[in-house]
C-alpha positions, 0 to 999 in steps of 0.5 A: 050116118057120114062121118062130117068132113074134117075142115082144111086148114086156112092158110095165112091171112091176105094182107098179112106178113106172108102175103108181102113177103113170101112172093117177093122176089127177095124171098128166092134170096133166102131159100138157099139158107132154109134149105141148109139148114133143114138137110144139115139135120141128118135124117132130112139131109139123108131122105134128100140123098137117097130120095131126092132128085136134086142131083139130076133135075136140079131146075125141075125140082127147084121149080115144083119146090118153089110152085109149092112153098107160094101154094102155102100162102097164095093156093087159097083153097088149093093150100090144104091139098098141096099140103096133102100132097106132098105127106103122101109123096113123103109116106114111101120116103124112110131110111138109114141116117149116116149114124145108122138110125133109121128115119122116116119122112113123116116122123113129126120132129123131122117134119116139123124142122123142114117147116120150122126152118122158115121162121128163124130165116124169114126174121133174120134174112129180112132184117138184112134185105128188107127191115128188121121186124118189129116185136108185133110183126114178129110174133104175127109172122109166127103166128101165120107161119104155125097156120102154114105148118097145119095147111102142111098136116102138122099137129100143134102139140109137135109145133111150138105155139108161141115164139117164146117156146119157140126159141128154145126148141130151135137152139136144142135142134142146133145144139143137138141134131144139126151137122155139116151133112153130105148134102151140105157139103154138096149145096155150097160146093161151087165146083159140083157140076150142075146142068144148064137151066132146062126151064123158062123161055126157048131163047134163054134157055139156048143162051143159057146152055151156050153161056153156062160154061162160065156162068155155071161156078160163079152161079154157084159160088153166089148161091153158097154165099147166100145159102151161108150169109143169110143163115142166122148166125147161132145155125151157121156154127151150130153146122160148122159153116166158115163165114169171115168178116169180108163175107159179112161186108160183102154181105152188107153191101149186097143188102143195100143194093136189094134193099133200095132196087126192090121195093122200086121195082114194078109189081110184075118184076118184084112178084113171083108169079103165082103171088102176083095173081093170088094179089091182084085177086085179092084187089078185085075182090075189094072192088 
């Protein structure tokens, strides 16, 4: 007799917090941050070092990685089997840390930080670019960020279920794992050479190619600054990242500026692509 399928995970609800704001272009914003955050802990920044393409196909690679946080959320059935896709590209992925320890991708308290991450930094960055979250809107986008952990094959007894369990595992991970890795240092260093864009229309990408002689350290100067300024606070000196009170007020102005553009904007230019769709879907399925 056949053993029944196990059932994939949902991902999050339509119309849920995610589903506003996880497309939203404000989201792009911060990534940068999340993504500090997950390489400052020494086994994930040295699978990224060893492993990763981040070096050579930056644009490639952001492009794949971005495609795969809007399948969490937007992928519908797909969600589950991006989730599957990615742990078998984790499995070969093991090592040595730079404090000799050995990890592997997979190992759950890694795993489980690269997911974790999101949380602390969807609550803080939208409280600066859109509006702070409400108790009830906060522990709904908990809860639907614990549905994306399980969409990626992680187990709930190695995610904690509940933000008040959550707190305190996070301040432990910064007391005691996160550090300013090498990958850190490489992602906020604007004067790292960085190829040309290689991804969307012909014409841009020529004129790119053309300009990015000058645009290249200004790029990367802002991405850095957005990588730190939208780190909450307690992350940004548990890894020991510089931050000034006239970044903090740039920062603010910065905000402003997203907060009354954005929510103006036209669907098509305020939507990620594959989120645009996955909403408008969702709108004839009402119909």
């Amino acid at each position: 007799m056949s053993r029944p399928q196990e059932e994939s995970p949902a991902p999050p609800p339509v119309g849920g917090v995610l589903w506003s704001v996880a497309g939203d272009i404000r989201a792009l914003l911060m990534l940068p941050a999340a993504l500090t955050m997950q390489v400052a802990h020494p086994a994930i920044g040295a699978g990224v070092d060893e492993h990763s393409v981040f070096r050579t196909d930056p644009w490639g690679r952001g492009e794949r990685s971005l495609r795969s946080l809007q399948l969490w959320v937007y992928g519908g059935d797909e969600a589950a089997e991006e989730g599957r896709r990615l742990r078998r590209l984790h499995r070969a992925i093991q090592g040595t840390d730079a404090h000799g320890r050995t990890y592997h991708a997979l190992t759950p308290a890694y795993y489980t930080w690269v997911h974790a991450t999101g949380f602390p930094v969807y609550r803080y960055g939208l409280g600066l670019l859109a509006r702070p979250l409400t108790d009830a809107q906060e522990r709904q986008l908990y809860a639907e960020w614990l549905r994306v952990g399980r969409v990626l094959g992680i187990h709930d007894r190695d995610m904690p279920q509940t933000v008040e369990e959550f707190w305190p595992y996070y301040r432990k991970v910064l007391a005691d794992e996160l550090e300013a890795t090498v990958v850190v240092r490489e992602l906020l260093d604007p004067d790292l050479p960085v190829p040309a864009p290689d991804r969307g229309p012909r014409l841009l990408r020529l004129a790119l190619r053309l300009l990015w002689p000058v645009l290249c350290r200004p790029f990367l100067r802002l991405r850095a600054f957005l990588a730190v300024g939208l780190m909450p606070p307690d992350a940004r000196e548990a890894i020991g990242l510089e931050w000034t009170d006239a970044q903090e007020r740039a920062l603010r102005r910065f905000a402003r500026v997203v907060r009354a553009v954005v929510p103006v904007l036209p669907e098509r230019l305020r939507y990620l692509p594959l989120a645009r769709k996955a909403r408008e879907a969702a709108r004839r399925a009402k119909r």
